[in-house]
C-alpha positions in Angstrom: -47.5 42.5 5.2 -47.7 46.0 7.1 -44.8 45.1 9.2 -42.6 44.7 5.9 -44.2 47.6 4.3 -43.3 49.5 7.2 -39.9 48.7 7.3 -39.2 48.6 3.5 -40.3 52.4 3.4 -38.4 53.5 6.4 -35.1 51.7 5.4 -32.6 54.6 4.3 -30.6 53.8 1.8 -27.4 55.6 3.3 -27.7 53.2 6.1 -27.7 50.1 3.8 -24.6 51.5 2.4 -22.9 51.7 5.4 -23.8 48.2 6.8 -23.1 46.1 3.6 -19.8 48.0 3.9 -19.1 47.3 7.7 -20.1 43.3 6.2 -17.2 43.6 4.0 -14.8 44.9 6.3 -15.8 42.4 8.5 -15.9 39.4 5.7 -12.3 41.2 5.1 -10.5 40.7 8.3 -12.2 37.3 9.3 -10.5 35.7 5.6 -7.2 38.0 6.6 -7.6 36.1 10.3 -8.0 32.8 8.7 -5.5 33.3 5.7 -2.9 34.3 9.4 -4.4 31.1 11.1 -3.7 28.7 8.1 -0.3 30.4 7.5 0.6 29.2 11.3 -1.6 26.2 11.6 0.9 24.0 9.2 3.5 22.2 8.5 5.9 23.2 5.2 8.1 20.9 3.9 10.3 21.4 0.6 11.5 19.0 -1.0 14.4 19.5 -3.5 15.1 16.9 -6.1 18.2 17.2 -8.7 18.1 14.2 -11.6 22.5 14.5 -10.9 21.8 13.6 -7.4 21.2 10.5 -5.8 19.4 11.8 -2.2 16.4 14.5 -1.4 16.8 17.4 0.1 14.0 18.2 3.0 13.5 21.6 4.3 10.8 21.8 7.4 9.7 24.8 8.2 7.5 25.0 11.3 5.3 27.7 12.7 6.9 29.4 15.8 6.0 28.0 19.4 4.5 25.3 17.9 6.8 22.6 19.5 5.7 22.8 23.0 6.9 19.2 24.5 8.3 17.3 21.6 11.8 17.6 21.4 12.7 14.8 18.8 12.3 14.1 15.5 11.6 10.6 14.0 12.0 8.6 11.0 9.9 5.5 10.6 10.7 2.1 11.4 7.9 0.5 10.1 5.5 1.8 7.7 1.9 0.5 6.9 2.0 -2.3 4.0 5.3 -3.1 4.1 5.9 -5.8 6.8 9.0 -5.5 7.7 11.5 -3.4 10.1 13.2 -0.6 7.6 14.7 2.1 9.4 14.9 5.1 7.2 16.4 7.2 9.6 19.4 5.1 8.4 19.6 7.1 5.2 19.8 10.1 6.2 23.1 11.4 6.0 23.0 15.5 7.5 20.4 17.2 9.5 20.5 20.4 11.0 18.2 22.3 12.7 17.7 26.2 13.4 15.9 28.6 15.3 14.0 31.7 13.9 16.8 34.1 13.5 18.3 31.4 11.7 21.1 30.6 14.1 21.8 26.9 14.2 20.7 24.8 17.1 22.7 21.7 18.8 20.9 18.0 18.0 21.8 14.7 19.2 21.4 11.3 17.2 20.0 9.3 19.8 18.7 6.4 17.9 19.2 5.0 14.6 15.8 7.4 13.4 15.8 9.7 16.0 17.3 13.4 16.5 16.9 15.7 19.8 16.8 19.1 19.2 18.0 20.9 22.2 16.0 24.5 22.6 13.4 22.8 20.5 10.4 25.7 22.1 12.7 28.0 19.4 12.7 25.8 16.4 11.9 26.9 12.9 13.5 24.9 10.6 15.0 21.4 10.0 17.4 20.7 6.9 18.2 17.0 6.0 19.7 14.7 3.5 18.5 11.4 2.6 19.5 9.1 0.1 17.4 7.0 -2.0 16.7 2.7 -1.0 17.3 1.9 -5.0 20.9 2.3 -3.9 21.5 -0.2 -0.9 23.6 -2.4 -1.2 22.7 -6.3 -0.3 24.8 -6.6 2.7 22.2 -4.4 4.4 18.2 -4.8 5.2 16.4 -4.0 1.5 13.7 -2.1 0.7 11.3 -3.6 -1.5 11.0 -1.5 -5.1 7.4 -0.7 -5.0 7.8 1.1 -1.5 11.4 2.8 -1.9 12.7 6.2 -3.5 14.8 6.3 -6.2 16.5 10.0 -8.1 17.7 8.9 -11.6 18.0 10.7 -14.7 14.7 10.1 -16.0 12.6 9.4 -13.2 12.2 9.6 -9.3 10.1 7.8 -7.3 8.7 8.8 -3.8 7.3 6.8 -1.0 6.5 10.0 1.3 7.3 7.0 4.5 10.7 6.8 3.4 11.7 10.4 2.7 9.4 13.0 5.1 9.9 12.5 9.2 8.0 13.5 12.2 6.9 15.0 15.4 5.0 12.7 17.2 3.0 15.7 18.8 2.0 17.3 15.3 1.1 14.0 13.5 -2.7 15.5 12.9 -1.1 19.0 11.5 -1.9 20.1 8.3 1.0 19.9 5.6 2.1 21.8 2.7 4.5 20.2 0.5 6.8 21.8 -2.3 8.5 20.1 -4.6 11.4 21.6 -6.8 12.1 19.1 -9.7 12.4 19.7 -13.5 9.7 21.7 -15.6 9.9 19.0 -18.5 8.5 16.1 -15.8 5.0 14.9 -15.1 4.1 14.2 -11.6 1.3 12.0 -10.6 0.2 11.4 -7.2 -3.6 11.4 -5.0 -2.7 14.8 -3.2 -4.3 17.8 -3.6 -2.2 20.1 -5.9 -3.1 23.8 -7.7 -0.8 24.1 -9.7 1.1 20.8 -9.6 4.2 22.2 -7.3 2.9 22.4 -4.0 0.6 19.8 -2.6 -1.6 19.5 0.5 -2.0 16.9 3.2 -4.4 16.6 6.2 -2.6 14.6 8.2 1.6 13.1 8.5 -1.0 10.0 7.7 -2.3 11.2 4.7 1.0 12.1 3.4 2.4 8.3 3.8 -0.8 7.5 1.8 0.3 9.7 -1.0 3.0 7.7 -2.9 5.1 10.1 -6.2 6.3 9.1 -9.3 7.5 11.8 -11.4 9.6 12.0 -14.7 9.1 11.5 -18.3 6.0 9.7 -18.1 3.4 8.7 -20.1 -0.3 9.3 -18.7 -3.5 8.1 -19.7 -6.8 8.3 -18.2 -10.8 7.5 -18.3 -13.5 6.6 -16.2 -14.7 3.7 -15.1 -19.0 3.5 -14.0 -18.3 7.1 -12.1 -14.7 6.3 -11.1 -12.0 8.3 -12.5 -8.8 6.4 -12.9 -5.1 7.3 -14.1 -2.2 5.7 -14.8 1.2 7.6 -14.8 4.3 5.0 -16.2 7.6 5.3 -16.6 9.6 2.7 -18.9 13.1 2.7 -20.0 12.8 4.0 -23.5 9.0 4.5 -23.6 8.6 0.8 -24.3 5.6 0.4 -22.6 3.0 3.4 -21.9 0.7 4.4 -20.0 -1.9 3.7 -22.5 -1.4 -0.3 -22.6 -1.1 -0.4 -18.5 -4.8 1.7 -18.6 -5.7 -1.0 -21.2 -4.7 -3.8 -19.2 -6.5 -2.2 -15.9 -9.6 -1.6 -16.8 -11.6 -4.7 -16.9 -9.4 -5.7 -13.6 -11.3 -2.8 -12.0 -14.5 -3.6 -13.5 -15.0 -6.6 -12.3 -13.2 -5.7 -9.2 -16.6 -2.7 -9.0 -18.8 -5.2 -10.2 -17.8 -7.4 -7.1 -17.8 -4.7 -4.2 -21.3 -3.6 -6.0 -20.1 0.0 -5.8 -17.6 2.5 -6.7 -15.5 2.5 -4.0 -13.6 6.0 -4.4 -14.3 8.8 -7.0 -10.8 8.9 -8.1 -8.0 6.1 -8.5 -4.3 6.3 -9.5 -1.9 3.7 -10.6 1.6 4.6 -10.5 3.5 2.3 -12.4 7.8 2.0 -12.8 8.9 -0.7 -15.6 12.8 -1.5 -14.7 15.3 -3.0 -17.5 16.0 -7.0 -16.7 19.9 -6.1 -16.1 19.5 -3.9 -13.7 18.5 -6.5 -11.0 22.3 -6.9 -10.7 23.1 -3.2 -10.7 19.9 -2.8 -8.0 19.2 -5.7 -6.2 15.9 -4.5 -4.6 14.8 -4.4 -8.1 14.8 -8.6 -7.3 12.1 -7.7 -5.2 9.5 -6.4 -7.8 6.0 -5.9 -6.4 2.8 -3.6 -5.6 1.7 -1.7 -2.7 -1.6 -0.3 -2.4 -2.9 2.6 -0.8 -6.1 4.6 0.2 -6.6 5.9 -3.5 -3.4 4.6 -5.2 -1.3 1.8 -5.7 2.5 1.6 -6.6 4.4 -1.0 -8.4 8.0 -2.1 -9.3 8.6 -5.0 -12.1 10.1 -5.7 -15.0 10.1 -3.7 -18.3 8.6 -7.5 -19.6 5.2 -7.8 -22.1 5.2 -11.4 -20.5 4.4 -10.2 -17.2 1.2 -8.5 -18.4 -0.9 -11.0 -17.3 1.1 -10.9 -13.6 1.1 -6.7 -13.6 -3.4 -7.7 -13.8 -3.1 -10.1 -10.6 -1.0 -7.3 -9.1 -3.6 -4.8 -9.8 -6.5 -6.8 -8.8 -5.2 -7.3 -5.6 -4.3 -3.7 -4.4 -7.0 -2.2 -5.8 -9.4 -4.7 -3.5 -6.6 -3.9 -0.5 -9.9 -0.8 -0.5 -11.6 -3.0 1.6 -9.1 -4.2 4.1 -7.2 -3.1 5.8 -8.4 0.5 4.0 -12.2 0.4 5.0 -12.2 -3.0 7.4 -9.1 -2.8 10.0 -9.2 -3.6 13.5 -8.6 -1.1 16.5 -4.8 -2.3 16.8 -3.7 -1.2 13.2 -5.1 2.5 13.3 -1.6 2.5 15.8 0.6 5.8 14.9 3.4 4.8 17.0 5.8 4.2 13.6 8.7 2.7 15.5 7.4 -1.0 16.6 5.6 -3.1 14.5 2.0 -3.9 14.5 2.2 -7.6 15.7 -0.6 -7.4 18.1 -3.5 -7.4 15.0 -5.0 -11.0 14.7 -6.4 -10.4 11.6 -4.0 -10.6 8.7 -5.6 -13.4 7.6 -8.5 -11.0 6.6 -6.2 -8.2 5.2 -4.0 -10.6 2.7 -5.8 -13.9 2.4 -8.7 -12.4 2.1 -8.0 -9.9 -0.4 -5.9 -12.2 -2.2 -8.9 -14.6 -2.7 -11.2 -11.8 -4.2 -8.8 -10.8 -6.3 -9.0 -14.2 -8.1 -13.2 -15.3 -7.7 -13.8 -11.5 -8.6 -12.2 -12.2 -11.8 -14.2 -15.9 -12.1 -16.6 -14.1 -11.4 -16.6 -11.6 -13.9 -15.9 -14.7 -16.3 -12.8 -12.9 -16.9 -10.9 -16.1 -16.8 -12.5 -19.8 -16.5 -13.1 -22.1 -14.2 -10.4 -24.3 -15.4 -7.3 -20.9 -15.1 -8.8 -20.6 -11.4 -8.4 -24.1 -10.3 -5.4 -24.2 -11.7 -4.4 -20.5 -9.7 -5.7 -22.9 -6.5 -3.5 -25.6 -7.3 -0.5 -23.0 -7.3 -1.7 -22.4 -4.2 -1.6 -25.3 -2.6 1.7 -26.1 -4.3 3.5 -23.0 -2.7 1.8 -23.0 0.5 3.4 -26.4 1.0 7.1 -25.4 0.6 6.6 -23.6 4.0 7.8 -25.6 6.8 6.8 -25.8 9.7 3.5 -24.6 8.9 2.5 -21.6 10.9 -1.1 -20.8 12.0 -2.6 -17.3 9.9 -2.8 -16.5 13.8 0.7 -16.7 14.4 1.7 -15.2 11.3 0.0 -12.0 12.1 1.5 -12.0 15.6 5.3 -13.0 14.3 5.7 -11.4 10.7 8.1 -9.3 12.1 10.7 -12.1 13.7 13.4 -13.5 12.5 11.1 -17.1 11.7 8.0 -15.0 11.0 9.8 -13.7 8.0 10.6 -17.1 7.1 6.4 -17.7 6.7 5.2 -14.2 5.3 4.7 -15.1 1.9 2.6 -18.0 2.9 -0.1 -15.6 3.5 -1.1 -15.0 0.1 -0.9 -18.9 -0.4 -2.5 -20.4 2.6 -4.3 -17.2 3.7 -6.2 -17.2 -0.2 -7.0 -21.0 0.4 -8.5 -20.5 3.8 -10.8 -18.1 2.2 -11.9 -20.4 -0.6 -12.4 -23.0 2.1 -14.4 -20.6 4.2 -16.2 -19.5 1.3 -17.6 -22.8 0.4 -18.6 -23.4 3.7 -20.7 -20.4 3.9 -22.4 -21.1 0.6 -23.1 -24.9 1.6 -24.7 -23.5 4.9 -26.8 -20.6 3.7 -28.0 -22.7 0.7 -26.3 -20.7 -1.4 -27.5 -17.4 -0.3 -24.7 -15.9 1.4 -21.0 -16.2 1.6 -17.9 -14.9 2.5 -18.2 -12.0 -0.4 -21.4 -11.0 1.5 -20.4 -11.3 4.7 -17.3 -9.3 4.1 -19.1 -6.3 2.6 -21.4 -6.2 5.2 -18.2 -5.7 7.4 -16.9 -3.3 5.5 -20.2 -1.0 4.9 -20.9 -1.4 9.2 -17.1 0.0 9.6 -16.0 1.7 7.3 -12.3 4.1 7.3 -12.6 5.6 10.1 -14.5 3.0 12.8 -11.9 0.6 13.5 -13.1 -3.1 14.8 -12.0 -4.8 18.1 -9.6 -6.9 17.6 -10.1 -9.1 20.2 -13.5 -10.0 20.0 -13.7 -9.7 15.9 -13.6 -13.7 15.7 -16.9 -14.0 17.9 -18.3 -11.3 16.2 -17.9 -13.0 12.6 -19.3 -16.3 14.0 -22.4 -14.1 15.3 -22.5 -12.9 11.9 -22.5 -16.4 10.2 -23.4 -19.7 11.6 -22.3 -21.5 15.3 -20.4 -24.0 12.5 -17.7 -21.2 11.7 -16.3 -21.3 15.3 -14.9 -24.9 14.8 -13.5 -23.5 11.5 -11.6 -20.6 12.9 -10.2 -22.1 15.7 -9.0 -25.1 13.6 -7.9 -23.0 10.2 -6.9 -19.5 11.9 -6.4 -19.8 14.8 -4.3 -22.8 14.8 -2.7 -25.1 11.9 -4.7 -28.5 10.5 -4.4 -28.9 7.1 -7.4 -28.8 5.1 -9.1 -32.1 3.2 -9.0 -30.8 -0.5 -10.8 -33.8 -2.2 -13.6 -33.9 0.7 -14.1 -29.8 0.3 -14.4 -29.7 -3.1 -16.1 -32.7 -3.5 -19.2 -30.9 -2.5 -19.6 -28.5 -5.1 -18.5 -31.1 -7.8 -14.5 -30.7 -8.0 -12.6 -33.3 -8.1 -9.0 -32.8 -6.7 -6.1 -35.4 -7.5 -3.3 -34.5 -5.3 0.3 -35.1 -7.1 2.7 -37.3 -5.4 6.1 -38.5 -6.1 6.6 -42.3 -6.8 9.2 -43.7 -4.3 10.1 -40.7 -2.7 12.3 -39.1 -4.6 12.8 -35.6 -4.5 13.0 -33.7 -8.0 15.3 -31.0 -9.1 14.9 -28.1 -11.0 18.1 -27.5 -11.6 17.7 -24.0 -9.4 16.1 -22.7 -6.4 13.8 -19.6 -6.0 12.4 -17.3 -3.3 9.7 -16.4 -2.1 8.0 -13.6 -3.2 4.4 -12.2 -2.1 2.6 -13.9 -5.5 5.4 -15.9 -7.1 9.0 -16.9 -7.1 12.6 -15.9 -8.5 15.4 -17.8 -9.4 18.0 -17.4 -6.8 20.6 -19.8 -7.6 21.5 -22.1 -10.0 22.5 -26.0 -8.9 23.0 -27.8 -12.2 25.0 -27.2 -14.9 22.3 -28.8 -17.3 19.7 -25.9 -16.1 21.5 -23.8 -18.7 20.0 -25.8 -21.4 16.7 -24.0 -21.2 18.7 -20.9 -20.3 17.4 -19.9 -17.1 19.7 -17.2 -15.2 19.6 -16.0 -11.6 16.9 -13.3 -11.3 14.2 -14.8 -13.7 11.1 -15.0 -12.6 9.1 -18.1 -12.7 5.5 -16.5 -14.7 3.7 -20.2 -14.5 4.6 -23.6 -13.5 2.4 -26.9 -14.9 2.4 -30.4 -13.3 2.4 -33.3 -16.4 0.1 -35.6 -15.4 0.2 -37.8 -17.8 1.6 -41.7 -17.4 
């Protein structure tokens, strides 16, 4: 008590003065150091959008000396989600680069997505044009709607993988993005944004998490148990909003919280683009309507239709559970930022689409957000489609071949026979542990002991999950996963008191629809039509099949 008495009485005041002052100063110069540190520690990319213009504009500005040993830039060849080889660097159609007195530097196509910069130690600036993927033609490799960019009129959409390049030296950089579009458009997207015009990103990674849509939009938003979530939607003349789509989400992501136990991010943003039914013959990616699901988003391309409601809801379901894999369970070959070769050495796709695609259904069962009867009847589908791929691949081989010419061929079977093997290992789990425990558990205990940023092995992940479970699951991985051997339906759901018919054709005869379809990830579009009498029920190329139903009846 002396000691502060002491010092309390002997403290001039001038003194104090002059030291909170010298505090300020030096409070003062550190922010002016920092503001000088940020200013050089980032990456600046405009982009310039024009509603009478069909490509973007891309202006990189980089900090000076920053490019020490990188001489090239890149566009993606492949992108997380999207399994297939895509190129962008095939859109662009100028690029120039310049140093920092704004003279213009020589650069060198070397690859279809990549440009050398000669005198790269003195580069500034890079300005490029790409064009949008709405607008390829058939003839060339498509890119699937709900992953693309599009400038129209009304509306753009941006898939940050298919408009912004890198350096592969400066993927962990900081970015600062500006955007130049119309005053009178909404923008919605997960980055971070003052004032709704420039937009931040941690990481090149970050960035290709951060899908766009901007336009007139409608918006709507609420919260669901602590989770904010937002739709953004554009529709060809407003004629569905952003309201209904919210409407039409939210017990999806209920019972999709109500199954994880948790709220799995604090914020969540749908962004949704509705497309007129005619246009799939002006646009044919538009024949490739989907969803693709990100860290805290999800995009997705379809049909200006009120009959595909109850389709847009599977959609949802299953990228918003895409949170747990490959978002927050992925193994140490898929964290790969080496965006010119596929990821074809992951064994585990089987987990990343079969099993998401089989919560996205029991989550709703559930839930008791449809019955038991509407989820059999979903695993009947199943069976039904999975079928129609021949030869059967292995989930194994699937993961290591999606990328081939063949592999392509067996993609969608994922969903189907990927789902199915989950059901199947489901039940298993239950009928071992009484009950007590199966795959739902088991898979959240995955996910809570990994997490975003600890990757798994993916080589020893198989013996792992059998440590996890019971000595019984090895037999079933190596037999279901691992390799092909088609499963026993009536004997596996005889045990929990199904009872499964199979369908089969009295003397072999093969029916006709009239049309064939392809294969899309969760359903099937007419692709051509075979009989004349098909136009009885009116059914045109580009229709998509909502629901097929066996008669079973004498």
């Amino acid at each position: 008590m002396r000691n502060r008495q002491h010092h309390k009485s002997n403290f001039p005041f001038p003194f104090f003065k002059y030291n909170i002052s010298c505090v300020l100063l030096y409070i003062f110069l550190l922010m002016g150091s920092l503001q000088s540190l940020l200013a050089n520690d980032h990456l600046r990319y405009n982009l310039s959008i024009s509603p009478t213009k069909s490509s973007f504009r891309v202006t990189l500005t980089i900090p000076p000396s920053l490019l020490q040993h990188d001489s090239v830039y890149h566009f993606p060849a492949y992108v997380p989600g999207m399994h297939q080889k895509l190129d962008f660097g095939r859109l662009v159609s100028s690029f120039k680069a310049f140093d920092t007195k704004g003279k213009e530097l020589s650069v060198q196509r070397t690859g279809i997505n990549d440009w050398y910069i000669t005198s790269y130690n003195h580069l500034a600036k890079i300005i490029y044009d790409i064009e949008g993927t709405f607008d390829l033609p058939d003839t060339t490799v498509l890119v699937h709607p709900q992953g693309g960019t599009v400038i129209r009129p009304e509306y753009a959409v941006i898939n940050p993988h298919a408009v912004f390049g890198y350096f592969s030296s400066l993927l962990d950089f900081p970015i600062l993005i500006e955007i130049d579009y119309p005053t009178q458009w909404q923008l919605g997207t997960t980055l971070s944004s003052n004032d709704n015009r420039n937009f931040w990103a941690t990481s090149y990674k970050e960035l290709l998490d951060s899908p766009i849509l901007m336009g007139e939009l409608t918006t709507s938003k609420t919260t669901i148990r602590d989770m904010e979530v937002e739709v953004f939607v554009y529709s060809p003349s407003d004629s569905i909003n952003a309201d209904t789509v919210l409407a039409l989400s939210h017990p999806i992501i209920n019972c999709a919280i109500q199954f994880i136990g948790y709220t799995p991010v604090s914020r969540y943003v749908l962004l949704v683009y509705f497309h007129d039914k005619e246009d799939h013959s002006k646009i044919p990616c538009l024949n490739f309507w989907g969803a693709l699901e990100h860290g805290n988003s999800s995009t997705y391309a379809l049909p200006a239709q009120k009959e595909l409601f109850p389709y847009l809801q599977k959609m949802i379901a299953h990228e918003f559970m895409h949170i747990l894999a490959p978002l927050n369970l992925h193994s140490n070959k898929l964290v790969s930022t080496d965006y010119s070769i596929p990821v074809n050495q992951d064994n585990h796709l089987w987990l990343y689409e079969g099993i998401t695609e089989w919560a996205s259904h029991i989550m709703l069962l559930r839930n008791a957000f449809i019955s038991l009867d509407d989820y059999l009847l979903e695993l009947s589908a199943m069976i039904r489609r999975s079928r129609t791929f021949t030869p059967p691949y292995s989930l194994l081989k699937l993961s290591n071949s999606w990328h081939t010419a063949e592999g392509k061929k067996q993609y969608g079977n994922i969903y189907q026979l990927g789902a199915l093997t989950a059901t199947i290992l489901d039940l298993r789990l239950l009928r071992l542990s009484e009950g007590t425990r199966g795959l739902r558990e088991v898979y959240l205990d995955l996910v809570k002991k990994y997490g975003s940023k600890q990757p798994f092995d993916n080589d020893s992940f198989f013996e792992e999950f059998i440590t996890l479970t019971y000595p019984e699951i090895q037999s079933f991985i190596h037999k279901h996963i691992m390799s092909y051997t088609p499963f026993d339906f009536v004997e596996e759901f005889k045990a929990v008191g199904i009872q499964y018919l199979p369908v089969q054709l009295e003397d072999q005869n093969t029916p006709s629809l009239g049309f064939t379809v392809e294969h899309h990830p969760q359903g099937f579009v007419v692709s051509k039509i075979l009989s004349p009498d098909t136009s009885a029920v009116k059914v045109k190329v580009g229709d998509i099949i909502v629901q097929a139903e066996v008669d079973d009846s004498p």
